[in-house]
N, C-alpha and C positions, 0 to 999 in steps of 0.2 A: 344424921345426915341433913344438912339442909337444901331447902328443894332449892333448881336452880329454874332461872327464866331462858326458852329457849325461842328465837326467832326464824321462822323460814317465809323467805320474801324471794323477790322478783318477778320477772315478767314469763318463765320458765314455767314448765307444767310439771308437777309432783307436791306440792305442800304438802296440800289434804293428804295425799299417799303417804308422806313421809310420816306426819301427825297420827294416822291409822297407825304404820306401823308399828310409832314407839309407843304408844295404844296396846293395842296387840301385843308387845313386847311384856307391858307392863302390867297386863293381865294375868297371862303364862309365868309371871313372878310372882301371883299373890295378890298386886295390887287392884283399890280402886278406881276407875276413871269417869270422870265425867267432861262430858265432850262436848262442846254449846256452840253452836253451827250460826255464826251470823249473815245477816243477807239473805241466806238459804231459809227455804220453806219447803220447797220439793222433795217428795220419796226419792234422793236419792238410792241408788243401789248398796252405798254403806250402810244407810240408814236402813233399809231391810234387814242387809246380813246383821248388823250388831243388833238388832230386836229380835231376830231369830235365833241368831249362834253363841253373842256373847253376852251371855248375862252382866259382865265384870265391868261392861262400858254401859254407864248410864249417859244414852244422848237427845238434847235439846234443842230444836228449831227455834231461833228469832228473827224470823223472815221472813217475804212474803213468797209466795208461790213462783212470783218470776223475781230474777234475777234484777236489781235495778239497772238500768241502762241509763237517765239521763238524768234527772235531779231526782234525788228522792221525795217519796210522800211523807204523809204527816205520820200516818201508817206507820210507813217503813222507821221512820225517826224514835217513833213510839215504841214496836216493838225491840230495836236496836237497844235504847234505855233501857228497858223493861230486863234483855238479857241482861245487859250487863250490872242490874241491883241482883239478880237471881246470880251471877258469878259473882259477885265482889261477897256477897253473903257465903256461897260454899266455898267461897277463898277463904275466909277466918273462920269456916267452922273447921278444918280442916277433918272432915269423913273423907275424901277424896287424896290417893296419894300424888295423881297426876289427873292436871284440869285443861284441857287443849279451847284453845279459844279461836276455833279454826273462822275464818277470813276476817276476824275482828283488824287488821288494817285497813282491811275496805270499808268496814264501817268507821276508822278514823278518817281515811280515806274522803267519804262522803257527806264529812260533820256530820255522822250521824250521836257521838258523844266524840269528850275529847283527849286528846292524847295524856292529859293532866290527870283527869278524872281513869283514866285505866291504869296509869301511874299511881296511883294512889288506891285502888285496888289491890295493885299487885303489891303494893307499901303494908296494907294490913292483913294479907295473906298469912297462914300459920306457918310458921318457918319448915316444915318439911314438905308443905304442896311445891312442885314440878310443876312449872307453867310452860306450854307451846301454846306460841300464837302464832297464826297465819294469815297471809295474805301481801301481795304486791304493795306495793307502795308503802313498804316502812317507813315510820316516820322517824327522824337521825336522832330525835330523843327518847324512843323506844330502844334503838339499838344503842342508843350508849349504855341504857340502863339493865339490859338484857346478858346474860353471859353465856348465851351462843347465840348466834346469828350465820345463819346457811344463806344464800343466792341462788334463788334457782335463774340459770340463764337459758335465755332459749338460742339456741343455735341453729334449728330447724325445725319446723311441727308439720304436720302434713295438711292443720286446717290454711296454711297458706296456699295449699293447693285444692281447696274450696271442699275440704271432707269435713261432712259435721262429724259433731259429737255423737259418740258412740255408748250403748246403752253397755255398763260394765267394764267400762274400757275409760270414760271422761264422768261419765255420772252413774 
């Protein structure tokens, strides 16, 4: 089987969610996964459970503690690169049966690397890794190159109505 490239984008909330799932999915089958979180540096609440519960998901922070909001740092730039030689490496080794490269749009997103240079990762990947990537702002040469591509669209969220994020529930 050869693995396929799978996209989930928009302004919508579930990525991550969706990315855990077929994670999780792909666990309960056997498989291995490695999960590389960019932007993120935060204990999220995934990141506990999958240390605690699932041995099957190997996952990797390349981020800083907060979230960037306005231009990124030199930091943020650095560690953004840094993941993506540590994924374009476990792309050609292939130990990994599915490699989720969750908000890596946001890091195209922010030039933090560039859409070429992840193209070309995913170009010398071993033919049976399964790639998800995540994050809003797809860039239309990701999705052409990709062979699924999801939208998450929002239609309603409740932080329009000034509710933060919720521990367990958004992180």
């Amino acid at each position: 089987m050869n693995g396929k490239v799978h996209v989930y984008t928009g302004n919508g909330k579930g990525k991550t969610t969706a990315a855990l799932g077929i994670a999780l999915r792909a666990v309960g089958a056997g498989k291995e996964v490695f999960f590389a979180q960019f932007v993120k540096g935060m204990r999220y609440a995934e990141v506990e459970a999958i240390d605690m519960y699932i041995p099957g998901i190997k996952i990797q922070q390349f981020g800083l503690e907060c979230f960037i909001e306005k231009a990124p740092t030199k930091e943020d730039i650095e560690k953004a690169r840094h993941g993506l030689e540590v994924v374009t490496e476990i792309l050609k080794e292939g130990k990994y049966d599915l490699v989720v490269l969750d908000e890596a749009n946001i890091a195209l997103y922010y030039k933090l690397f560039s859409v070429e240079e992840l193209l070309l990762a995913l170009n010398c990947r071993s033919e049976n890794v399964e790639v998800v990537i995540t994050g809003r702002y797809s860039p239309e040469a990701l999705n052409e190159y990709a062979d699924l591509v999801t939208e998450m669209k929002e239609i309603k969220h409740y932080y329009n109505d000034g509710l933060q994020a919720r521990k367990g529930i958004e992180f």
